[in-house]
C-alpha positions as CSV (number, residue, x, y, z in Angstrom):
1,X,1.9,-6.6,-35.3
2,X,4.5,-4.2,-33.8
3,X,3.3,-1.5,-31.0
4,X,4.6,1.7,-32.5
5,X,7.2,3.3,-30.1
6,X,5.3,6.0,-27.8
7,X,7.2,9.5,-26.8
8,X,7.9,9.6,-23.0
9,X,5.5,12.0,-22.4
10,X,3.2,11.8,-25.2
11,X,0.6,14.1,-24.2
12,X,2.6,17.0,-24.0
13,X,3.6,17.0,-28.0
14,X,1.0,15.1,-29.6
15,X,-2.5,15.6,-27.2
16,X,-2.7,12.0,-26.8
17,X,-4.6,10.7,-23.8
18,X,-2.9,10.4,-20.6
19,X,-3.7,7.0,-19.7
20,X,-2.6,5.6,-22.9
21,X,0.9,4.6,-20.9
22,X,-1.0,2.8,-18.7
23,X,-4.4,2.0,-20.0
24,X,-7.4,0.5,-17.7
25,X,-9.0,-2.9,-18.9
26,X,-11.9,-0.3,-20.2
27,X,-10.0,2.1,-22.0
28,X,-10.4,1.8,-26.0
29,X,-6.9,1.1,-26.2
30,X,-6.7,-2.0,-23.6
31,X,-7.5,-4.1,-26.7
32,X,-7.2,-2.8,-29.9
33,X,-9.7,-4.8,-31.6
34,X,-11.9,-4.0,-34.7
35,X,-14.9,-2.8,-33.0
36,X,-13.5,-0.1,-31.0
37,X,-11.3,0.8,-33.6
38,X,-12.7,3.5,-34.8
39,X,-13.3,5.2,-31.0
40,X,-9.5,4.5,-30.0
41,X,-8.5,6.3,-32.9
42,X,-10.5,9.3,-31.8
43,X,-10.1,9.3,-28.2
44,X,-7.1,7.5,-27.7
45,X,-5.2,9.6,-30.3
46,X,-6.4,13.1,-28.8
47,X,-10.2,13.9,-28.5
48,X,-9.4,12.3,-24.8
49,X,-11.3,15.3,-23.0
50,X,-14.9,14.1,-24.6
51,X,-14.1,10.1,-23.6
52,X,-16.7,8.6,-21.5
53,X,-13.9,6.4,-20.1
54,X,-11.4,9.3,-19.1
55,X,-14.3,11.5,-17.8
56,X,-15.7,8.2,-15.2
57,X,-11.8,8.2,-13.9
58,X,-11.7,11.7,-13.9
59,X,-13.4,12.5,-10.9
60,X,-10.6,10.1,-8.8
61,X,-7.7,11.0,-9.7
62,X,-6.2,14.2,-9.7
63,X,-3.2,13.7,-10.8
64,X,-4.3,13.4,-14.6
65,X,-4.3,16.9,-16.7
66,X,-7.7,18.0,-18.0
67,X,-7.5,19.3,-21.9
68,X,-8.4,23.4,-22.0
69,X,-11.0,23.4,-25.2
């Protein structure tokens, strides 16, 4: 299966989450298999600002934008 090509900075056209480019072994995205599917899709792919993973790293690094609602 082939890894769709990602923009350089893909949060800034498409609201995708910032640490899809380099995801964290808990991140949705880390493993793409069918039972987190459904929540990579959402969170992964935009709704990034309501992720229970993001929010946890949040807090540490301040170097990663927070979404405006």
């Amino acid at each position: 299966m082939r890894t769709p090509h990602l923009p350089d900075n893909p949060t800034a056209s498409t609201g995708r989450c910032p640490l899809i480019r380099e995801p964290l072994p808990q991140c949705y995205c880390y493993d793409s298999s069918s039972a987190n599917i459904e929540a990579m899709i959402r969170y992964c792919g935009g709704d990034y600002h309501q992720c229970r993973i993001y929010l946890r790293i949040l807090p540490t690094s301040t170097s990663l934008p927070r979404r405006q609602p």
